[in-house]
N, C-alpha and C positions, 0 to 999 in steps of 0.2 A: 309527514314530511321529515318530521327530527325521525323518526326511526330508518326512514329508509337512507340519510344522509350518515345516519351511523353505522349503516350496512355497509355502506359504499366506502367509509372510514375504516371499516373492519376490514373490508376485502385487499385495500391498497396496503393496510397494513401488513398484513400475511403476503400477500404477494412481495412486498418491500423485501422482507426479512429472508422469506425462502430463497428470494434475488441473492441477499446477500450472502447468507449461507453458502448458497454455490457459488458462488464469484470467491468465498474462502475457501472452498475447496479445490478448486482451481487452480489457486495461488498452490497449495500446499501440493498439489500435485505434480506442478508442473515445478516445483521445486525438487521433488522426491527425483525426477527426472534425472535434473542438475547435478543431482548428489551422485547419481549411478555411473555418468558421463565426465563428472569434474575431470576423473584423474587424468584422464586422455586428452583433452585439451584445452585452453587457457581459456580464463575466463573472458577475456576479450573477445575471442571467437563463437563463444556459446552466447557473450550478450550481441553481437552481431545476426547470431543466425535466432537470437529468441526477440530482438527487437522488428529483424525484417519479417520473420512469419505471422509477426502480428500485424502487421497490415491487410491479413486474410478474414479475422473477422470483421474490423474495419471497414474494411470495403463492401461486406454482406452489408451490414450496416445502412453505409452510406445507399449501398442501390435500394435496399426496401425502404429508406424514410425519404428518398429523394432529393437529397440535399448536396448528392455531386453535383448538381446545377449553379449550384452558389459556393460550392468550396472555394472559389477561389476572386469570388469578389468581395468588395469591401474589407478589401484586409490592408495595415496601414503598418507601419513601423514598428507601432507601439505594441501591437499586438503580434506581431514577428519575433521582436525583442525578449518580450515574455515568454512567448514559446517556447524560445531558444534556451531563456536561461531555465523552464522548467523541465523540456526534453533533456540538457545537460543531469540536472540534478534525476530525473527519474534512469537515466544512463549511470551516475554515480551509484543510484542507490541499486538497480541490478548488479553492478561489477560487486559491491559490499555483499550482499547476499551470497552471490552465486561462493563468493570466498567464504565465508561462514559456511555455509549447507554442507561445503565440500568435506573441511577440515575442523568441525565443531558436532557433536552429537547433535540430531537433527531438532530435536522439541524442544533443546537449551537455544539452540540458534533462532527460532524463530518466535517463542517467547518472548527473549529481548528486544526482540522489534518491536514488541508490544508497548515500550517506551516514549514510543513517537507522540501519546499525547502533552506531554511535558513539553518537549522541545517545542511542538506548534503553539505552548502554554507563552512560554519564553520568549517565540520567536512572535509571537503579535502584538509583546509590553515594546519589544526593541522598534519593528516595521510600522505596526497598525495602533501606535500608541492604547492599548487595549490598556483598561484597570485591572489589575489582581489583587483581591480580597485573601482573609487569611484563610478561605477554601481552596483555592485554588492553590495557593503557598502552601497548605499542607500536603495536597496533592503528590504537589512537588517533591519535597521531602521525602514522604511514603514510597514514594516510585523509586525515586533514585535509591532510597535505604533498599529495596528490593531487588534493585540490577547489583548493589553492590554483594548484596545476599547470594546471589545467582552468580555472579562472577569471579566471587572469591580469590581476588587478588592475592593473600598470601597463602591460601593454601594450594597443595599437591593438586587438586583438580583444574588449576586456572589455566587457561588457553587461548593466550594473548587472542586468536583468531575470534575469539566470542567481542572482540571491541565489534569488527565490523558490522556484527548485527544492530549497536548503540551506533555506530554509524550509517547503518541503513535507517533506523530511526529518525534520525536527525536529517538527512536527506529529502524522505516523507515530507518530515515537517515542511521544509520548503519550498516542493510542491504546492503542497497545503497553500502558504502563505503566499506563492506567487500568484496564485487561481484567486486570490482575495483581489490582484489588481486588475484582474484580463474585465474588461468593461461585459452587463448584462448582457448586452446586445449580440454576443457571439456565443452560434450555438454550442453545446457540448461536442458532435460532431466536428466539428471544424477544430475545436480547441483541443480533440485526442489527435486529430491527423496531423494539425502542424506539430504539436506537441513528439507525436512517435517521427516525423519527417527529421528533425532536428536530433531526437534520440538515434536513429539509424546512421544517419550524416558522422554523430560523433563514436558512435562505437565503429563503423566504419574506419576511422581515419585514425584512432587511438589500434586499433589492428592491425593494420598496414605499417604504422611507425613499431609499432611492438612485436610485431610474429609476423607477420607479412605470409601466413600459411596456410591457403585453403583447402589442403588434403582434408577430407572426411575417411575414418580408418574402415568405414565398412556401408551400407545402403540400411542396417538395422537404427546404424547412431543417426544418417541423415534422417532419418524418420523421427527419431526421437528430439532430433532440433526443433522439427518443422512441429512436433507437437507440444514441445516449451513455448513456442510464436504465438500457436494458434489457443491453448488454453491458459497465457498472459494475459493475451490479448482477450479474451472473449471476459475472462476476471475483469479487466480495466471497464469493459463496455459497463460488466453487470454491476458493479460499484457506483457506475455514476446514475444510471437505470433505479436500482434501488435508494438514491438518496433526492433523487429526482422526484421520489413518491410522496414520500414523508421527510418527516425535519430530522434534523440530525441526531439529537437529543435523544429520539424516538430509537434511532438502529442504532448507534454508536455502540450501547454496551453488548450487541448480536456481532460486530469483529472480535470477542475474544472465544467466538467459540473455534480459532486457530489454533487455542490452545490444546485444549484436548485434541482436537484433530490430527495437530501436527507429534503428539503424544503418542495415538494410534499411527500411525502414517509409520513413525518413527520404528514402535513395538514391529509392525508388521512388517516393512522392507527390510528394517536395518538391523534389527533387534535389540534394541536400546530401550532403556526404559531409566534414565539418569533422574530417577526420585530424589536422589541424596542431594540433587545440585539444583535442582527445580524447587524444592520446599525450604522452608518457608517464604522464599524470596518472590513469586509468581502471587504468594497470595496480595502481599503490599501490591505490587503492579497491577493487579488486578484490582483489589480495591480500591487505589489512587485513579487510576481512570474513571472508576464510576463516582467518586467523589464529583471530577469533571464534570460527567455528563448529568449530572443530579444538578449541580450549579448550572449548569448552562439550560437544565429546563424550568429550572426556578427562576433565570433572569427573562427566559420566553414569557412563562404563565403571568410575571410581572408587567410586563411590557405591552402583551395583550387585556390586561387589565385595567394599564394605565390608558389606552386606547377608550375601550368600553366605557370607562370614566368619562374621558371627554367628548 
């Protein structure tokens, strides 16, 4: 019985990870996208048309787990509420991106997003009164000493546009933080469709006030909207799929293989390869996250042992 329970441990594992893999790949692709299309139109438009074509995997989604039957009952205020404010903030944190990818060499920009566990570090001592010990403070430090590495304020390479990747970060986090109050009892499903309903609503109306312009320059770029929407979207599905499986602790440190990726990605569309401005600062960022996730599976293994005790 323990063997075959560890098979079964094994398989969800691997499955988990491969999830997540592709759901990183996805992100970085349908970013590469972004990059090819920025200069032709505004970022409002492109997060319009990448927030409504995601509603396409979405709804594959929805019909094969069967749960457009209940989308739209038991839903109360409070859970509207939170929706809204975290469809705003994942609306913030695309317009921040799509501005970085555009106007920042492509593996520096999305690197610094890799920041976002600090701020979710931060933002759960302020919301979710959380303790932080002096790992997690060192964390801290390490991270930020490495965004400051990578950003290099006073020197010839700094490009103000690399903030909004630290502000895509910090956007995340609140995501993050807001999904801490949406109560157990509402599925995943329900919580990406109000979540993206609310995202579409407000990129929507920030468009209309800002460009008010729905020319598309040719039927090659419409295609390339509709495929920002649908490989968003299907990243967002496979994220929460893979964390669904295993605990967090477990996949966390499999998100920075966005690094390299987005390295290659970078090398092969754009031909960039900004070593000089990625080293040494990526490696702190990356080690301060696994500080994180090393703490937070040592407060699990604690936790479940304190259980097993009593």
């Amino acid at each position: 019985m323990k063997i075959a329970k560890e098979k079964v441990d094994l398989r969800k594992t691997l499955i988990a990870i491969l999830t997540m893999l592709l759901g990183v790949v996805c992100v970085d692709l349908y970013l590469v996208v972004i990059r090819f299309i920025g200069n032709d139109y505004s970022v409002f438009k492109l997060a319009v048309f990448r927030n409504f074509f995601a509603v396409i995997p979405l709804l594959v989604l929805l019909f094969f787990s069967g749960e457009y039957n209940s989308l739209f009952k038991n839903v109360n205020k409070k859970f509207l509420s939170l929706c809204c404010f975290r469809g705003l903030s994942f609306l913030a944190m695309n317009i921040f991106i799509f501005i970085s990818v555009i106007n920042v060499e492509f593996a520096t920009a999305m690197t610094l997003t890799f920041s976002s566990p600090f701020f979710i570090v931060i933002l759960s001592i302020i919301f979710l009164q959380d303790k932080v010990g002096i790992y997690r403070w060192s964390a801290i430090i390490i991270g930020f000493l490495g965004v400051v590495l990578i950003l290099r304020p006073t020197s010839d390479i700094f490009n103000y546009y690399s903030i909004y990747s630290i502000l895509t970060a910090f956007a995340w986090g609140v995501t993050v933080i807001i999904l801490k109050f949406i109560p157990s009892n509402f599925s995943t499903s329900k919580i990406q469709f109000y979540t993206l309903m609310f995202n579409v609503i407000g990129a929507f109306f920030l468009f209309v006030i800002l460009s008010n312009d729905f020319t598309v320059n040719n039927l090659r770029d419409l295609l390339l909207m509709v495929l920002t929407g649908i490989l968003g979207g299907t990243a967002a599905i496979l994220f929460v799929y893979a964390y669904r499986l295993i605990s967090l602790s477990k996949l966390a440190s499999f998100e920075y293989f966005g690094i390299p990726s987005s390295f290659l990605l970078g090398w092969i569309f754009f031909n960039e390869a900004p070593w000089q401005q990625l080293f040494p600062g990526v490696l702190l960022i990356v080690s301060a996250g696994f500080i994180i996730i090393w703490r937070d599976s040592q407060k699990i293994k604690t936790v479940k042992a304190n259980k097993k005790f009593y």
